[in-house]
C-alpha positions in Angstrom: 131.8 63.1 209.6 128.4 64.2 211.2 127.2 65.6 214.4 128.5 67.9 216.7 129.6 71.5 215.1 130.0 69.7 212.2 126.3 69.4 211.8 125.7 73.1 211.8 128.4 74.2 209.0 126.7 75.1 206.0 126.9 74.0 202.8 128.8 75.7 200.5 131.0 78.4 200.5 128.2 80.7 199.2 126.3 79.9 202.0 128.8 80.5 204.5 129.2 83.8 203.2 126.1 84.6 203.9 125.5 83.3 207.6 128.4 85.5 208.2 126.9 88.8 205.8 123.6 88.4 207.4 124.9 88.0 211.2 126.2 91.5 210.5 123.4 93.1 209.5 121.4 94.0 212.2 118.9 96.2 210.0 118.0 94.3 207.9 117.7 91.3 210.6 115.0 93.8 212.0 113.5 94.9 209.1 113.0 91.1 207.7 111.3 90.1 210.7 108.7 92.7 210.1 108.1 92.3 206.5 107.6 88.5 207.1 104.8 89.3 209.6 103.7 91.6 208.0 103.9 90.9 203.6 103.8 94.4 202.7 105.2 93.1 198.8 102.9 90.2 198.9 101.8 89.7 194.9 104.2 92.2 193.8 106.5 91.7 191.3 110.2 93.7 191.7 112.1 94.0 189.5 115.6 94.8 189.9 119.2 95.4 188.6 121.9 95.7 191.0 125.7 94.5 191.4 124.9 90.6 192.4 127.4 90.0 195.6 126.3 88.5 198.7 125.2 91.6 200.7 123.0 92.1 197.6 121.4 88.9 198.7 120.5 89.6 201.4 118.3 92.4 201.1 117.0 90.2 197.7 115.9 87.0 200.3 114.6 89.5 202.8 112.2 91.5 200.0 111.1 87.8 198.9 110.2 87.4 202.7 108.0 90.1 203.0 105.9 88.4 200.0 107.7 89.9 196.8 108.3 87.9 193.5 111.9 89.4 192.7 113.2 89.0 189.1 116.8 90.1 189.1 119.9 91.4 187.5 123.1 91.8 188.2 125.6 95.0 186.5 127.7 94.8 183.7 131.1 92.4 184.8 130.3 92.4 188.7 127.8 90.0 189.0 129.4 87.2 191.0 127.9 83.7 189.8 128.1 81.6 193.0 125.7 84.2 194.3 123.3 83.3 191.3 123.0 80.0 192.0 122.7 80.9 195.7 119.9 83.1 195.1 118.3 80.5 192.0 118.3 78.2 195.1 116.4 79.8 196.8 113.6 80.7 195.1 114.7 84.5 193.6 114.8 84.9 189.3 118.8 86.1 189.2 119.6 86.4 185.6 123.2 87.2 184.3 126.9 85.6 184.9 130.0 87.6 185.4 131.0 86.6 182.0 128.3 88.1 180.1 129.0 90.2 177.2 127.6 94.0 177.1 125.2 93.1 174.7 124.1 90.1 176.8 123.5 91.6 179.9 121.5 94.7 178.2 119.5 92.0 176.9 118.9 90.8 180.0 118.0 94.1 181.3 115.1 94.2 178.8 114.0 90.8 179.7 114.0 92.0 183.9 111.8 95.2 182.7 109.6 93.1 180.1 108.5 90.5 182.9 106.0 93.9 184.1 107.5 94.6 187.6 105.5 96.5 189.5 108.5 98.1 191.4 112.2 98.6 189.9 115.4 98.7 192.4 117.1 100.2 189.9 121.4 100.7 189.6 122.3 103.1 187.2 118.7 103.9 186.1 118.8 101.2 183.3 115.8 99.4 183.7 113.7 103.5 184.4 115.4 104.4 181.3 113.8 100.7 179.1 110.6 101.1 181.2 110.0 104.6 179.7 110.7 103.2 176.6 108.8 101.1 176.7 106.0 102.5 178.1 105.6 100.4 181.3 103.4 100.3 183.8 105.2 100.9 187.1 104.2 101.9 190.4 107.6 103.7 191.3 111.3 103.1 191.8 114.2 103.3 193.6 117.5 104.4 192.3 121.4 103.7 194.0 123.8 105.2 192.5 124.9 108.7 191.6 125.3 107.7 188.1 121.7 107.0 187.7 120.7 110.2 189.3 122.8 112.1 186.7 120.5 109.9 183.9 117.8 111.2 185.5 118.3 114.9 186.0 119.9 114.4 182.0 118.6 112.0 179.4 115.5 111.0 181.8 114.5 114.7 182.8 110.9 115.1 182.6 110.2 111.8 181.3 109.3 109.5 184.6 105.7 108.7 185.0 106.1 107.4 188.4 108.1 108.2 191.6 111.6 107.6 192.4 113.2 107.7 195.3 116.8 108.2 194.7 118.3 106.2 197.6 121.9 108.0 196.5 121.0 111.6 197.6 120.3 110.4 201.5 122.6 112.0 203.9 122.8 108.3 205.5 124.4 106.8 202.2 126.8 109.4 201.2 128.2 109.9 204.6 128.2 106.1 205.5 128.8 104.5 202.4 130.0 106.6 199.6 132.4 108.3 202.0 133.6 106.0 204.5 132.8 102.6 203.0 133.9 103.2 199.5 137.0 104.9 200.3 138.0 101.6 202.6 137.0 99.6 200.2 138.6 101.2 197.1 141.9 101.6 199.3 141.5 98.0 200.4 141.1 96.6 196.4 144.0 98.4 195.2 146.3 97.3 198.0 144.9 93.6 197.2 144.4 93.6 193.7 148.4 95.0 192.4 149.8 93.9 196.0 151.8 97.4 195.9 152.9 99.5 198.4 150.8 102.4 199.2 153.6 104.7 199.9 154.7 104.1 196.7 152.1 106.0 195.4 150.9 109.5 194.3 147.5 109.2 193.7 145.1 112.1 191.1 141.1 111.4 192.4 139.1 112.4 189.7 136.2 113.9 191.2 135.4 115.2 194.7 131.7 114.1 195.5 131.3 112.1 198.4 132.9 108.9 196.7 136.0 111.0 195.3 136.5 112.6 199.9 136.5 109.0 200.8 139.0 107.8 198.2 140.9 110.9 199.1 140.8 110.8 202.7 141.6 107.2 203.0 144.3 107.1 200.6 146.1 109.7 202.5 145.5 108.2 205.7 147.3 105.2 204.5 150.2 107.2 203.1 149.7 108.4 198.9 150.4 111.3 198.1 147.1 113.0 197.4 145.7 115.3 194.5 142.3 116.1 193.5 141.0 116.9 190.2 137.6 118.6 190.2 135.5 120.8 187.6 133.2 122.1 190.4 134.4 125.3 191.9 132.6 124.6 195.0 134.1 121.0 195.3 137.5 122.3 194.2 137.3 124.6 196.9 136.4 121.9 199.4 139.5 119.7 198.6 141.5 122.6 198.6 141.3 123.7 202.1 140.8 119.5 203.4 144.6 119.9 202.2 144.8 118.2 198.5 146.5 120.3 195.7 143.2 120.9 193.9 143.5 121.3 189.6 141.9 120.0 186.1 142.5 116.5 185.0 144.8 117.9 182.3 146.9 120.3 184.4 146.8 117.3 187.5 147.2 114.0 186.1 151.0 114.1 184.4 152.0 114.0 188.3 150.3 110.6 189.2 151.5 107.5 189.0 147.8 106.0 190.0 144.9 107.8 188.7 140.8 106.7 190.3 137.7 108.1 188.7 135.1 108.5 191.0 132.6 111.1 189.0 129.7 109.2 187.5 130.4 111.1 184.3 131.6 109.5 180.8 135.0 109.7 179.8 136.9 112.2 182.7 140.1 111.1 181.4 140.1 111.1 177.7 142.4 110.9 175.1 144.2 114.3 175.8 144.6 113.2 179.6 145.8 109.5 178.5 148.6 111.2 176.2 149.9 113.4 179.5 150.1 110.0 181.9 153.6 109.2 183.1 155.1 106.3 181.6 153.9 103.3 184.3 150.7 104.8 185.3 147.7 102.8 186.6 144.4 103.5 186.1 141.1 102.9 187.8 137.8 103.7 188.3 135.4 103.6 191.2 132.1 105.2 189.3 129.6 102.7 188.4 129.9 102.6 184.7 133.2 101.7 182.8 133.1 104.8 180.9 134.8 107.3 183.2 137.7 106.2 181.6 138.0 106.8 178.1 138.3 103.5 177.0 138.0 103.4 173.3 141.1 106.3 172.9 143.4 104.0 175.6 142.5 100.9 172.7 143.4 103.3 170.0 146.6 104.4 171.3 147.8 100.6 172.2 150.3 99.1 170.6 149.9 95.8 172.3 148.2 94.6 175.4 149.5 92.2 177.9 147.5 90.8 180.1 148.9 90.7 183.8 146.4 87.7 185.7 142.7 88.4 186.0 142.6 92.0 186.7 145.2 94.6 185.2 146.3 94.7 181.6 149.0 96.3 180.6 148.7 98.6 177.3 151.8 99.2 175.5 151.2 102.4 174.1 152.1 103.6 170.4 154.5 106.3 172.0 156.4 103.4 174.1 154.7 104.1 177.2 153.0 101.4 179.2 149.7 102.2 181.2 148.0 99.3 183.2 144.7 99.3 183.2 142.7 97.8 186.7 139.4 95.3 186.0 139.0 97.2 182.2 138.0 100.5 183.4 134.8 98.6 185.6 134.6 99.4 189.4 137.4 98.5 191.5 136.0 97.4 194.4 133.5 95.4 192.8 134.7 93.8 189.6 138.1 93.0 190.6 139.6 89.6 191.2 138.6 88.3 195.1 136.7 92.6 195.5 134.2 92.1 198.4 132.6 95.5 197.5 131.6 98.0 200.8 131.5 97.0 204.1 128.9 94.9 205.3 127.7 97.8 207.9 127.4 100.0 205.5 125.4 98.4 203.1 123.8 97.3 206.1 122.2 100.9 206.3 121.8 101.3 202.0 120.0 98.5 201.6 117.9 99.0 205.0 117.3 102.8 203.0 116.0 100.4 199.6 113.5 98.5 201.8 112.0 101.4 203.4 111.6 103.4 200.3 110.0 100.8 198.1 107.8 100.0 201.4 107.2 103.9 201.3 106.6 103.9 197.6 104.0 101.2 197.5 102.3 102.4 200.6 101.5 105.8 199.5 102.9 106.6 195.7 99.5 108.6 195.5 100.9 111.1 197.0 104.4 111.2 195.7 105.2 113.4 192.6 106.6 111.6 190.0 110.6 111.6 188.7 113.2 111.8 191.3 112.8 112.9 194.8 114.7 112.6 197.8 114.4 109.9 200.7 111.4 110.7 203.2 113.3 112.5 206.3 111.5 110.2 208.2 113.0 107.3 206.7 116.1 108.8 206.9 115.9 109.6 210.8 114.5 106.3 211.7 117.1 104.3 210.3 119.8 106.9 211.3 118.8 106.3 214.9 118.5 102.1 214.3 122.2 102.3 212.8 123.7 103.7 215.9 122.3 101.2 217.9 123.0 98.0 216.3 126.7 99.5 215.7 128.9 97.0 217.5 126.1 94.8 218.5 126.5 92.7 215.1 128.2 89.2 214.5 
């Protein structure tokens, strides 16, 4: 049939996905407009790594608007592929497939930093950490997560050449998304992914940064019985008077039947927490790696593993317990069967905060220091003032 509405349906399901992310984001809708009058990324080569989903693509089409030669990839067992093609499609270099092994998608890392990008949009400070390896050239950076901010205060400390902005230490992104938006959408997941009842649940959050209140917050809202775990005194203190009974991982987590690790840290729950979980315990994680969780001890201590559909896996432990494990330890709103990620406002806002900053680092990275540094407080106001006005406006 043609004509009529018909006519105006797109494509493909990929495609329809995105007419319906890109009506709702009314920053990026702005800042697109601009950057295609205006080219700021015109002969500039970006390179990237970031979770490949259809929100992602849109702030990918809109850089390649404003001039930019993008050269992409997505993150270890999130990359969705449909969004690939979409983006192959259209012009954009998206390397990776959500089957790709570890050692594959590393190696496609190196071949992202080896094409010499001029500017990294960087997820978990991979492709910063194989640049100064390798003794790049780059202009600067930008950095998401909290992860990658922990490799570069760590590993990476005193090692960066060139500026990055670390788009995770905004006040914009950790309230809007890592609080609010990550605690729906991790809440959301495991209701959709096991198909349990919430109620039925007491959950131990590993981890009370912004990502660990929102988990926590939500989760209660919605009826789980709450508990925090958290090494930080200050933190600690924090949950404990929001309301949550406040502990370590070891003296907390033989109380939860459902544990989320939301620290950016590697292995949170290792082997002597695994030995205390109660016999039926799922486990989780929301950080960006799939390390939070002490992988490599859970394999050790399996007797057999059954494999319960796409997602969980049951381990059958040495002992006769049985933990199940959601999407192998990898993020749960992300890597998990049908996982849409964050809200589509909210990444609305982080990925408006990438745009700016890599505008702001190519404009004038003269005068930025190099290593990690905040977001410009004028970035940070302009688009805090843009949000609240497209807010309800979208779709």
């Amino acid at each position: 049939m043609s004509g009529g509405a018909n006519a105006l349906m797109p494509e493909n399901e990929a495609t329809r996905l995105l007419v319906w992310t890109e009506s709702n984001m009314g920053l990026l809708a702005e800042i697109g407009e601009e950057f295609e009058r205006n080219r700021p990324f015109a002969d500039i080569r970006i390179g990237v790594s970031l979770h490949l989903e259809v929100k992602t693509a849109a702030l990918l089409l809109m850089l390649r608007k404003g001039g930019a030669e993008v050269v992409a990839v997505g993150n270890y067992g999130t990359t969705q592929d449909h969004i690939v093609e979409l983006l192959q499609d259209r012009g954009i270099d998206a390397r990776g497939s959500g089957a790709d092994s570890r050692e594959r998608h590393l190696d496609l890392v190196r071949s992202v930093v080896e094409s010499s990008p001029h500017l990294l949009l960087d997820n978990g400070a991979d492709l910063i950490r194989l640049a100064c390896d390798l003794g790049q050239e780059v202009i600067g950076a930008t950095e998401e997560t909290t992860s990658g901010h922990m490799r570069l205060e760590t590993e990476l400390a005193g090692r960066v050449p060139f500026p990055v902005i670390v788009v995770n230490d905004s006040p914009l992104k950790a309230i809007v998304e890592n609080r609010h938006a990550v605690g729906q959408s991790v809440y959301e997941s495991f209701c959709r992914l096991t198909n349990l009842m919430p109620q039925s649940k007491t959950l131990l959050v590993v981890g009370y940064g912004w990502c660990g209140r929102g988990i926590a917050h939500y989760a209660r809202s919605n009826g789980m019985q709450v508990r925090v775990a958290e090494a930080d005194e200050i933190k600690a203190l924090e949950a404990a008077v929001d309301g949550f009974p406040v502990g370590s991982v070891h003296e907390m987590i033989g109380v939860a039947n459902l544990v989320i690790t939301a620290t950016g840290a590697p292995r949170v729950v290792d082997e002597a927490a695994l030995s205390l979980l109660q016999d039926g315990a799922l486990l989780a994680n929301a950080g960006h790696f799939d390390r939070e969780i002490d992988l490599e001890a859970l394999d050790g201590m399996t007797a057999k593993t059954i494999s319960l559909g796409n997602t969980i896996e049951r381990h059958v432990l040495r002992d006769g317990r049985t933990v199940d494990l959601i999407a192998r330890g990898r993020m749960i709103n992300l890597a998990g069967e049908g996982a849409k990620g964050n809200s589509i406002h909210s990444m609305d806002l982080g990925l408006a905060l990438q745009a700016r900053s890599l505008e702001r680092i190519l404009s004038g990275h003269e005068g930025l220091a190099a290593g990690p540094q905040p977001v410009p407080d004028d970035i940070n106001r302009g688009l805090a003032r843009r949000f609240i006005a497209t807010l309800g406006k979208s779709g």
